[in-house]
C-alpha positions as CSV (number, residue, x, y, z in Angstrom):
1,X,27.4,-20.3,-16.5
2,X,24.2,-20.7,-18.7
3,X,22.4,-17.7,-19.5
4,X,19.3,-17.8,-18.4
5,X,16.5,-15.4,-20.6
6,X,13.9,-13.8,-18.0
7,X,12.2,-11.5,-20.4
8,X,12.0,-11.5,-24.4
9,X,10.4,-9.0,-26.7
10,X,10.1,-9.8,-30.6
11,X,8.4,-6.6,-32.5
12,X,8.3,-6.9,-36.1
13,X,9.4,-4.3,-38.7
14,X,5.7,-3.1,-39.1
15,X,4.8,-2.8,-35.6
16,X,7.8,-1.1,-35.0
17,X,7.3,1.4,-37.8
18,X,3.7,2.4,-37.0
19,X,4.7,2.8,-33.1
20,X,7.7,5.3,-34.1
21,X,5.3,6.9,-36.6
22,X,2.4,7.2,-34.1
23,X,4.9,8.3,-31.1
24,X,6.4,11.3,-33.5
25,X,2.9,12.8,-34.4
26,X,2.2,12.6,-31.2
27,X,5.1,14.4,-30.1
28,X,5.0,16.5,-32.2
29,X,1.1,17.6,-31.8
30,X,1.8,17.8,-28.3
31,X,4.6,19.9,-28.3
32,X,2.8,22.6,-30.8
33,X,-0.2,22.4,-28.5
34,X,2.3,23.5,-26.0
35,X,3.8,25.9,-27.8
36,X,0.7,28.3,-28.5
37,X,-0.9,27.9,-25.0
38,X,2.8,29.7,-23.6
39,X,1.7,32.4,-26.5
40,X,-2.2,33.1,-25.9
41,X,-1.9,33.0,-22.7
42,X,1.8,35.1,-21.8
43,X,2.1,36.8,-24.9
44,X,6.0,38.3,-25.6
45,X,6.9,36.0,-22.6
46,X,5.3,32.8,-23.8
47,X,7.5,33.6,-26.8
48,X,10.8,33.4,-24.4
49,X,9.3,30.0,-22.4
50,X,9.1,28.8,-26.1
51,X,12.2,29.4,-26.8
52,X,13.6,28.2,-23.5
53,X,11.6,24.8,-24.2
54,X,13.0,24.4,-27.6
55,X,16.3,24.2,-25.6
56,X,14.9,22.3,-22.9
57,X,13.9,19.5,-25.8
58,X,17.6,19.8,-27.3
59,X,19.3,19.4,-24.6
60,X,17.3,16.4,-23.5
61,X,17.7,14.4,-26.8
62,X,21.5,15.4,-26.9
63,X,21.6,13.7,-23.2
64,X,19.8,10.5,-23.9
65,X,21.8,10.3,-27.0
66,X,25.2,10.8,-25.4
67,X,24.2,8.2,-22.5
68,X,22.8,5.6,-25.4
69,X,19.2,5.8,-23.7
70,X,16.8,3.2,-25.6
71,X,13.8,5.3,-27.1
72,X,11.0,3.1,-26.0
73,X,7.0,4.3,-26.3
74,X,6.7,4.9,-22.5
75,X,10.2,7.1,-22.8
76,X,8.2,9.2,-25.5
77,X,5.2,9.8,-23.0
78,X,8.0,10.4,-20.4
79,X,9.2,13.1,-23.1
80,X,5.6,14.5,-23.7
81,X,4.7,14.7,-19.9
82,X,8.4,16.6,-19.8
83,X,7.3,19.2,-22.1
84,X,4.1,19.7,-20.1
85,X,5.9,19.8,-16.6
86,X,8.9,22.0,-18.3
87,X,5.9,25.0,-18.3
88,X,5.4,24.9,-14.8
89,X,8.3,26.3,-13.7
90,X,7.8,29.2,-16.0
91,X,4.2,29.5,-15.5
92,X,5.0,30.1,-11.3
93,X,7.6,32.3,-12.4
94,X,5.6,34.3,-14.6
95,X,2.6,34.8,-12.2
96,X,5.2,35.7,-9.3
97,X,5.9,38.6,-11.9
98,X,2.7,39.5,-12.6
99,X,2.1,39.9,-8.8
100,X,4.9,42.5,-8.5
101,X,4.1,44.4,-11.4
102,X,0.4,44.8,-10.0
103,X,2.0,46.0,-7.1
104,X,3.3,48.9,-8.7
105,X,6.9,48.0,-9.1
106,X,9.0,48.8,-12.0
107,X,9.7,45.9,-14.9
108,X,13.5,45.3,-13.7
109,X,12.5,45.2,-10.1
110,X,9.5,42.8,-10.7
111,X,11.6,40.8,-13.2
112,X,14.2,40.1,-10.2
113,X,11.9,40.0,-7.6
114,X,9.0,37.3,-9.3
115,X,12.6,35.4,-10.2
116,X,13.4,35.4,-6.0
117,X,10.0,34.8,-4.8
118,X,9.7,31.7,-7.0
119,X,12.7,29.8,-7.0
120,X,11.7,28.0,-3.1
121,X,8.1,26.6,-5.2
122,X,10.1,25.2,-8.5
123,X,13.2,23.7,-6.2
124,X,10.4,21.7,-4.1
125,X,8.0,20.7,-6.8
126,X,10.8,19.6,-8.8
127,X,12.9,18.1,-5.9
128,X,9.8,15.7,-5.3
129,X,9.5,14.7,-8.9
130,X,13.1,14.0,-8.7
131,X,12.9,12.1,-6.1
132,X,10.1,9.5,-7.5
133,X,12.1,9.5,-10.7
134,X,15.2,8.3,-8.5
135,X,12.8,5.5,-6.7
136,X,11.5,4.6,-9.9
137,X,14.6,3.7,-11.8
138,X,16.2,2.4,-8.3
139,X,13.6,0.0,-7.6
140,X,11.5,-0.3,-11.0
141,X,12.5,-3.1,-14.0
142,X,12.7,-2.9,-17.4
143,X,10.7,-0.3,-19.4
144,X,9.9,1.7,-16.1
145,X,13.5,2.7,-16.0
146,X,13.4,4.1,-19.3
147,X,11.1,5.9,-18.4
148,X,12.5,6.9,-15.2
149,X,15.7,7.9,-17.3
150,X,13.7,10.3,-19.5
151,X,12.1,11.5,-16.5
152,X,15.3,12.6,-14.4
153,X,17.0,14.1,-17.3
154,X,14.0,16.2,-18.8
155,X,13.6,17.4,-14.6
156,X,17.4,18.4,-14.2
157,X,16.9,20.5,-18.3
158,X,13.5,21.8,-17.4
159,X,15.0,24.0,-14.1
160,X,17.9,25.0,-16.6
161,X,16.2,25.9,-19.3
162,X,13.1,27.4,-17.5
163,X,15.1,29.5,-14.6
164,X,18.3,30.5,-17.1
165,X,17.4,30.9,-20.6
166,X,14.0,33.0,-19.6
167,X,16.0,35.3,-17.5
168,X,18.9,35.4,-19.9
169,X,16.0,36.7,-22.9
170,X,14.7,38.6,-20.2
171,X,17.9,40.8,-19.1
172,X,18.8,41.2,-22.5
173,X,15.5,42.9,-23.5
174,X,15.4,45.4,-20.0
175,X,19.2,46.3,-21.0
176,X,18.0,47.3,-24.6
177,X,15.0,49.1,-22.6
178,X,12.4,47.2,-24.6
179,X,9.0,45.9,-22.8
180,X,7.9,42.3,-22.0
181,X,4.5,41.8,-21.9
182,X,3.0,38.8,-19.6
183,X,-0.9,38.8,-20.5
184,X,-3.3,40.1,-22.9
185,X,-6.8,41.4,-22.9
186,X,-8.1,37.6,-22.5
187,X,-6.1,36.5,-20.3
188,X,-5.5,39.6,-17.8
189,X,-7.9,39.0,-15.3
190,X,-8.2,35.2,-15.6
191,X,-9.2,33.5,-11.9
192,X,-7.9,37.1,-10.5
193,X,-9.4,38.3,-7.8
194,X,-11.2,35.3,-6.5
195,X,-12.4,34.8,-3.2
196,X,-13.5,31.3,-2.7
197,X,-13.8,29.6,0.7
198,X,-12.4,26.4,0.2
199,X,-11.6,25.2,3.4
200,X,-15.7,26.0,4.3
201,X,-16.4,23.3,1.6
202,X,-13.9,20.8,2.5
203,X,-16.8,18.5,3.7
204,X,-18.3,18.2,0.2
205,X,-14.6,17.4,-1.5
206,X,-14.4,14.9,1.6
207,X,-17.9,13.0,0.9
208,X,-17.1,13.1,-3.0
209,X,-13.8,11.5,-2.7
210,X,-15.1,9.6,0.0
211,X,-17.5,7.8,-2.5
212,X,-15.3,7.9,-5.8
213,X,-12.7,5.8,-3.2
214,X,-15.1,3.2,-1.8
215,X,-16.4,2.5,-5.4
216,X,-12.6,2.4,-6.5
217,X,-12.0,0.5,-3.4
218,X,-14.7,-2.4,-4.3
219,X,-13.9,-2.7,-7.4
220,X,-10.6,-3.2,-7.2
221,X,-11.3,-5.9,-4.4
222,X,-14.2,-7.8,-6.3
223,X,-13.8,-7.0,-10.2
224,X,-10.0,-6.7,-9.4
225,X,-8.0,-6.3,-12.8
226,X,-7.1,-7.6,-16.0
227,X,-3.3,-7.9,-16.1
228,X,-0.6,-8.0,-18.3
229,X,1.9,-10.6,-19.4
230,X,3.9,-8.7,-17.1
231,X,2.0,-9.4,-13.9
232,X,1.0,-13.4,-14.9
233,X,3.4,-14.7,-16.7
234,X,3.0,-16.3,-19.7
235,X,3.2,-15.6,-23.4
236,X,1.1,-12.9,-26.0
237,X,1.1,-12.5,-29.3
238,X,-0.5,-9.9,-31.6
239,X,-1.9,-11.2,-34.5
240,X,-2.4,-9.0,-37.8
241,X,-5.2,-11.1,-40.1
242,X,-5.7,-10.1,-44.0
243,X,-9.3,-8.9,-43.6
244,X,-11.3,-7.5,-40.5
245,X,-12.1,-10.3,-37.8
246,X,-14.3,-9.8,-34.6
247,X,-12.3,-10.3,-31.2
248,X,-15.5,-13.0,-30.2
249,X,-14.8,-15.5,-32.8
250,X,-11.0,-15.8,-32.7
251,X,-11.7,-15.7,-28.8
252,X,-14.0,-18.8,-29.5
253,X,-11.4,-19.9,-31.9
254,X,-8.6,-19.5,-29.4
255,X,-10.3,-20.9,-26.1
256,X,-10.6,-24.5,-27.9
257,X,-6.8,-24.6,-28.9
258,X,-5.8,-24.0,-25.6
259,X,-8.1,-25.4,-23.0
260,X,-9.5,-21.9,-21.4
261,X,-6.5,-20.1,-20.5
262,X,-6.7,-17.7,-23.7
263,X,-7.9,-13.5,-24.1
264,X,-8.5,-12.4,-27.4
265,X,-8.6,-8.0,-27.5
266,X,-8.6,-5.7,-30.5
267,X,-5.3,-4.2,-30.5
268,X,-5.2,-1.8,-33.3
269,X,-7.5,-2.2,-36.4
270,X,-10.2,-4.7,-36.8
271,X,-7.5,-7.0,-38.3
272,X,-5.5,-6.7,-35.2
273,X,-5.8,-8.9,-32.2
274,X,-4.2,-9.4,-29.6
275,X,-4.4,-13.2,-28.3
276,X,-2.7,-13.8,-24.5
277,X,-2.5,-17.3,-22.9
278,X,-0.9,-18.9,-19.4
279,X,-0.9,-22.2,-21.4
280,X,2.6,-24.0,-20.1
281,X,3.7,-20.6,-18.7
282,X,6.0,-22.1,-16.4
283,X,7.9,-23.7,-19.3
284,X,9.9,-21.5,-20.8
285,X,11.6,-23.3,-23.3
286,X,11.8,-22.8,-27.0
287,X,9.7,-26.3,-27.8
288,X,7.0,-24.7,-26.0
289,X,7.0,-21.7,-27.9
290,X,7.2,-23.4,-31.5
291,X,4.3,-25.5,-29.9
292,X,2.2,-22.9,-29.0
293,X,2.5,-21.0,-32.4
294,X,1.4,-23.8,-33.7
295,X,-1.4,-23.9,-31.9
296,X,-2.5,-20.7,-32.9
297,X,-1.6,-21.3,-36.3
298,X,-3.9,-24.3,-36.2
299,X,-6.6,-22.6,-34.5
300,X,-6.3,-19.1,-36.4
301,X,-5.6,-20.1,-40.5
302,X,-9.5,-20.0,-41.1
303,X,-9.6,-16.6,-40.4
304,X,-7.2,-15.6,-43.6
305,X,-8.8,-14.8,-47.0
306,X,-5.5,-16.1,-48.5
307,X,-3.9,-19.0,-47.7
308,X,-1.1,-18.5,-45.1
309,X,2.0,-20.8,-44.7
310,X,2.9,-22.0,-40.8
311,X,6.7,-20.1,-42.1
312,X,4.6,-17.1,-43.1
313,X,2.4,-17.2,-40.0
314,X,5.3,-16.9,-37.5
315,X,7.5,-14.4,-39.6
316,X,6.9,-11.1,-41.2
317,X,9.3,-10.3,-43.4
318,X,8.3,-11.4,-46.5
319,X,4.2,-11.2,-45.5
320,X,2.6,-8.7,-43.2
321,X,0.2,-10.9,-41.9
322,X,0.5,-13.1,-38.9
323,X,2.2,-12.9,-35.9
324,X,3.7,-8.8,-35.4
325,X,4.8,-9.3,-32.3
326,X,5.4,-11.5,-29.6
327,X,5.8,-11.0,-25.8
328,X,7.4,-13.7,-23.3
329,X,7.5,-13.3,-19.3
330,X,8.5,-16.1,-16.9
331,X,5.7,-16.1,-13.6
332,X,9.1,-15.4,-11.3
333,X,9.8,-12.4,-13.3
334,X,6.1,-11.8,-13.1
335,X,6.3,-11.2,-9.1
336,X,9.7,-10.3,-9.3
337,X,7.8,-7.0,-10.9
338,X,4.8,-7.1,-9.0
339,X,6.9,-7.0,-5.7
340,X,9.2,-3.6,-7.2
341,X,6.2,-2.3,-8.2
342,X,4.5,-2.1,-4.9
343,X,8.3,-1.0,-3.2
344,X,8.1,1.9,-5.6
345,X,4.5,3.2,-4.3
346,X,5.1,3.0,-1.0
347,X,8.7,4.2,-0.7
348,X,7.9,7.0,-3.8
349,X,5.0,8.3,-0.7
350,X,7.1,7.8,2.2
351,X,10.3,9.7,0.7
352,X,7.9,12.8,-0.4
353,X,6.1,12.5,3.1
354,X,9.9,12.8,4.6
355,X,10.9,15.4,2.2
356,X,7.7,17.8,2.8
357,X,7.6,17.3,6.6
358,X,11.3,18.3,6.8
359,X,10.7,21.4,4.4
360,X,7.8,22.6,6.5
361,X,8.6,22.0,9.2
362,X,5.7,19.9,10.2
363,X,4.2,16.1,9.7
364,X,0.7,17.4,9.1
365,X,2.0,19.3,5.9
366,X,3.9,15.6,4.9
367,X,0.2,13.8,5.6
368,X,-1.6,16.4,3.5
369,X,0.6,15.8,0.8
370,X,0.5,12.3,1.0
371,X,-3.3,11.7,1.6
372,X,-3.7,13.7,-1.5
373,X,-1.9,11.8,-3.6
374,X,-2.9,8.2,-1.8
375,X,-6.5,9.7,-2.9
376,X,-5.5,9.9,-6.8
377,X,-3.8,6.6,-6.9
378,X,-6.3,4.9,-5.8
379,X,-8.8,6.5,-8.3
380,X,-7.0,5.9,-10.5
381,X,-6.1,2.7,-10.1
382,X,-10.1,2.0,-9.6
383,X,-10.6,3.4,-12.8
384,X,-8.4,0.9,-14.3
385,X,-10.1,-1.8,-12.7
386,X,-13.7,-0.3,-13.3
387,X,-13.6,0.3,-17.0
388,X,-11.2,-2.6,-18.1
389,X,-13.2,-4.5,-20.3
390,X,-15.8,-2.2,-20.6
391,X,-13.6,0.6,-22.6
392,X,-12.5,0.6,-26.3
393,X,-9.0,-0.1,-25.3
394,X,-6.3,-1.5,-23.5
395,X,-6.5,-0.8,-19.7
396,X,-4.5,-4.0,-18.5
397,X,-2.5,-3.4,-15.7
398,X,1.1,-4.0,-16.7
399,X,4.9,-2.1,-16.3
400,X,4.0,1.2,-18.0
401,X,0.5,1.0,-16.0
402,X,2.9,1.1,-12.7
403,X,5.3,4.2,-14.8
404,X,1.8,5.9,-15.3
405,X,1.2,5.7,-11.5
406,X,4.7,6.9,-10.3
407,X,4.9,10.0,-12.9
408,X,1.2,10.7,-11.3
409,X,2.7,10.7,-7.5
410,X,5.4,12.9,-8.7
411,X,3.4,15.1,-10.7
412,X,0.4,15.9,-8.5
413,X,2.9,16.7,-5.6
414,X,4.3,19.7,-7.7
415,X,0.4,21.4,-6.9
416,X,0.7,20.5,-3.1
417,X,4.1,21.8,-2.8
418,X,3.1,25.0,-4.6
419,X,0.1,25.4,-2.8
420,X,1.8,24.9,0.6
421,X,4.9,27.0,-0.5
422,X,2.4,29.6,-1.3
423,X,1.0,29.5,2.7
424,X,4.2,28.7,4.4
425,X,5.0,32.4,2.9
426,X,1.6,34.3,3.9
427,X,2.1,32.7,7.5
428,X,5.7,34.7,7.8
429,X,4.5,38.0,6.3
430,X,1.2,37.8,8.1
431,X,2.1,35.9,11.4
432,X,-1.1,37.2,13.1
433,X,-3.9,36.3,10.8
434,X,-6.4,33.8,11.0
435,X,-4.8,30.4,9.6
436,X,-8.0,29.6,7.5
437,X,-8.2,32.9,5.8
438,X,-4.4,32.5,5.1
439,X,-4.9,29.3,3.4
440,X,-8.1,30.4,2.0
441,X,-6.2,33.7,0.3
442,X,-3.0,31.2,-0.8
443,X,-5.4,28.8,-2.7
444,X,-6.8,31.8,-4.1
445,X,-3.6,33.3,-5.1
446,X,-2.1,30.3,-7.0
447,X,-5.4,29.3,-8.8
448,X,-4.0,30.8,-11.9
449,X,-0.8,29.0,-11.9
450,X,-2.9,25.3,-10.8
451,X,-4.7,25.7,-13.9
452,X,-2.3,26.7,-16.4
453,X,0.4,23.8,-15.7
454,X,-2.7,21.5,-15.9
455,X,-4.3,22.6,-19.0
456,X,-0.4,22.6,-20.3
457,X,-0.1,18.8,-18.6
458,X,-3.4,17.7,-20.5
459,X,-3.1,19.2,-24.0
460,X,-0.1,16.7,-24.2
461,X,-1.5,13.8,-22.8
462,X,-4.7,14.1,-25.1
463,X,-2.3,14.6,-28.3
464,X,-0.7,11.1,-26.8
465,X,-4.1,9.4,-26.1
466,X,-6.3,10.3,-30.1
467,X,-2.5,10.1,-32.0
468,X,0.0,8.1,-30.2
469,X,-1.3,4.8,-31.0
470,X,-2.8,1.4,-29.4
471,X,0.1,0.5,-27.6
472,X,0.5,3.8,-25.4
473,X,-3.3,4.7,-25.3
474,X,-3.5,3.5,-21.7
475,X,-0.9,4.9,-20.2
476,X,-2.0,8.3,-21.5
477,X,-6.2,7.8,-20.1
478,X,-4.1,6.4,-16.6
479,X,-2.3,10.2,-16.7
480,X,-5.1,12.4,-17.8
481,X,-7.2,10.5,-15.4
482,X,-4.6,11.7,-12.8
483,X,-4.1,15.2,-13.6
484,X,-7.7,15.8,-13.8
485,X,-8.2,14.2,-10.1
486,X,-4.4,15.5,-8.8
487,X,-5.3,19.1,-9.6
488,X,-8.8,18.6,-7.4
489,X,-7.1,16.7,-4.7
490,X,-4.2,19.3,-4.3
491,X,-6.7,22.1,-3.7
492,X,-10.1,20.3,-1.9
493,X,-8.2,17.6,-0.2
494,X,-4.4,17.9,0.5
495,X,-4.8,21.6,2.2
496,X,-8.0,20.9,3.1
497,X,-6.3,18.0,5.2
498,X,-3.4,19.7,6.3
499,X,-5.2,22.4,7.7
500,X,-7.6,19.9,9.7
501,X,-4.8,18.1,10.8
502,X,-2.5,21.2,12.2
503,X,-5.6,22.8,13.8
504,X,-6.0,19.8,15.9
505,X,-2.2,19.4,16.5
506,X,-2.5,23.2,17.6
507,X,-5.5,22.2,20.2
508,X,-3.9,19.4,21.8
509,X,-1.1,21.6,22.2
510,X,-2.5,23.9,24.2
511,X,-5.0,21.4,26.0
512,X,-1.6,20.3,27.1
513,X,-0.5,23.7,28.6
């Protein structure tokens, strides 16, 4: 039986080097950013979430090391994202604390009771993440698996960590009769108290996602998007040139080697390009590759201040200069991923419509959540489309585009779910209020968590996106993008639409009777 090679990655020593180096700051910026948020804004407790996250990070790295997990550069933003999720669960736990101790209830009681009144929101955010992360590394290929990997285990050591080691830190200090303090003069009274109407100005969130869709929606269908070697097939090489070179000229350089089907971008430095072409894609065969290199050879050696050997060109490891890296992707691999891609969306939004409509008892809580996140997507995915080409970097819509999406549907549910957990609650203790002011009063009441697992989402995602380098720098703009608009869409569309839709579900029903 004759293998057959559907996919084949060359990175040189260099490339490699500067993505590990660029991935580590990042990290490690982003996981310091996190670290002093937890502390201005909790004080003695952000010390314990700190602590708990330190574990959280251990644990995680002892777990892809003892299952041999491949470190690639979308695992490292699935690690990042991790550290920002891993908050959440403390920052709903610590503001369910906050509540009881404002309602006049003594530490050890508030402790145990904002512990209780917190674990249904964390199980369901979490259990929808989970769930995505299972779809994506079912039905996902290659590099979104990784990621899906890194995804499910930092899930399963966030709860741990975030529900155990806080409580254990916790306990220990109320047996010793110390104090814990949970805010400080800044932070006290931030978004307490408010008393917006947000259901009253759904129709404003409804005509401004209206437009930001139908713009997303034409330009996906007219513009449409610039895609990767993943998604076409064909072969792309990144090309490192001994002095700085303009993308135009080694396009124009390019295009006359190989009859059209070329794209030249800046990948990196001004000496960095990277060149893509469909030329013979169908033909995967070794002879065409050796042709093809020299083709660029041919068409690129003017561009070299020193003279530069065809052996020298296609190998860096006595030069730096010349081909870094190469990528190879038959066009039935191509749609092989195209097709798991799509399966992924659909069945990620169909399994947390199933999952929320069977928690709460009700399809129009499933369709808010769904609409909500349909609504991101597909901003999202406009935006890719919109600004590709126009933007100083990569946008092409490739395999760790798709990750990007997917960790978006499973993070922007977490708000929904809290949100929704929030009225489902407010409904049993006031069963005779007016359902608008009860989902006015719960939007109200978890404003301060929203914000906080958001600002702790995006700190990491912006240390990714100015220090994680060229080759991640899309993947982190695709998941600010969707935490900015998954945050808005939780609150001024998802509820919003869930309440429309169970109002009219509750007319028909008594039309009926």
């Amino acid at each position: 039986a004759p293998a057959t090679i559907v996919q084949e990655q060359v990175v040189g020593p260099s490339l490699g080097a500067e993505s590990i180096h660029a991935g580590l700051i990042s990290f490690i910026i982003a996981f310091i950013l996190v670290l002093v948020y937890m502390v201005f804004f909790y004080q003695g407790a952000g010390v314990a979430a700190d602590f708990a996250l330190l574990v959280n990070v251990l644990l995680l790295f002892g777990t892809l090391a003892a299952f041999g997990a491949v470190l690639t550069l979308p695992g490292i933003a699935g690690l990042v994202l991790t550290l920002g999720m891993a908050v959440d669960a403390n920052v709903i736990i610590y503001e369910r604390i906050k509540e009881e101790l404002k309602a006049g209830k003594g530490l050890s009681k508030a402790v145990h009771d904002g512990y209780s009144n917190a674990y249904s929101a964390i199980i369901d955010g979490q259990v929808t993440t989970l769930l995505t992360g299972i779809v994506l590394f079912i039905f996902g290929s290659g590099p979104i698996q990784g990621f899906a990997t890194t995804l499910i285990i930092g899930i399963i050591t966030s709860i741990l960590t975030s529900i155990f080691i806080t409580r254990l830190v916790f306990e220990g200090r109320i047996a010793r009769g110390k104090n814990i303090t949970f805010e400080n003069n800044l932070t006290r009274n931030f978004l307490k108290n408010t008393k917006v109407n947000f259901i009253d100005k759904r129709k404003v969130s409804y005509t401004v996602s209206g437009i930001l869709i139908v713009i997303s929606l034409v330009s996906i269908f007219t513009k449409g998007f610039t895609y990767g070697v993943d998604f076409t097939g064909g072969r792309t090489y990144v090309v490192r040139f001994d002095q700085p070179v303009t993308a135009e000229a080694v396009r124009e350089a390019a295009l006359d080697a190989f009859e059209g089907s070329v794209e030249v971008k800046q990948f990196g430095g001004e000496s960095q390009m990277k060149i893509t072409t469909s030329y013979k894609y169908e033909d995967e065969s070794t002879d065409v590759d050796a042709e093809i290199e020299g083709m660029l050879y041919d068409a690129l050696k003017g561009f070299f201040k020193e003279d530069l050997s065809f052996s020298d060109f296609v190998s860096t490891l006595d030069n730096p200069n010349g081909i870094i890296s190469s990528d190879k992707v038959g066009a039935t691999i191509a749609n092989d991923i195209k097709r798991s891609a799509v399966i992924s969306v659909i069945l990620a939004l169909l399994v947390i419509f199933g999952y929320i409509a069977l928690r709460f008892n009700g399809w129009t809580w499933g369709l808010g959540g769904v609409v909500s996140l349909a609504h991101t997507t597909i901003i999202v995915i406009g935006f890719f489309s919109l600004f590709t080409g126009i933007l100083p970097f990569n946008l092409d819509v490739d395999q760790t585009f798709i990750a990007a999406i997917l960790t978006i549907i499973g993070y922007a549910i977490n708000d929904n779910v809290v949100i929704f957990d929030r009225i489902r609650e407010n409904l049993k203790l006031h069963p005779s209020a007016d359902f608008k002011d009860t989902v006015n009063t719960s939007l109200n009441a978890t404003l301060t968590r929203t914000m906080n697992t958001s600002v702790s989402t995006l700190l990491p995602m912006l240390a990714i996106a100015i220090w994680g380098g060229e080759s991640i720098r899309g993947l982190s703009v695709a998941l600010i993008i969707g935490i900015i608009f998954g945050t808005y869409a939780s609150i001024m569309i998802g509820t919003p639409i869930m309440f429309d839709a169970t109002k009219r579900a509750a007319e028909k029903k008594a039309l009926k009777k």
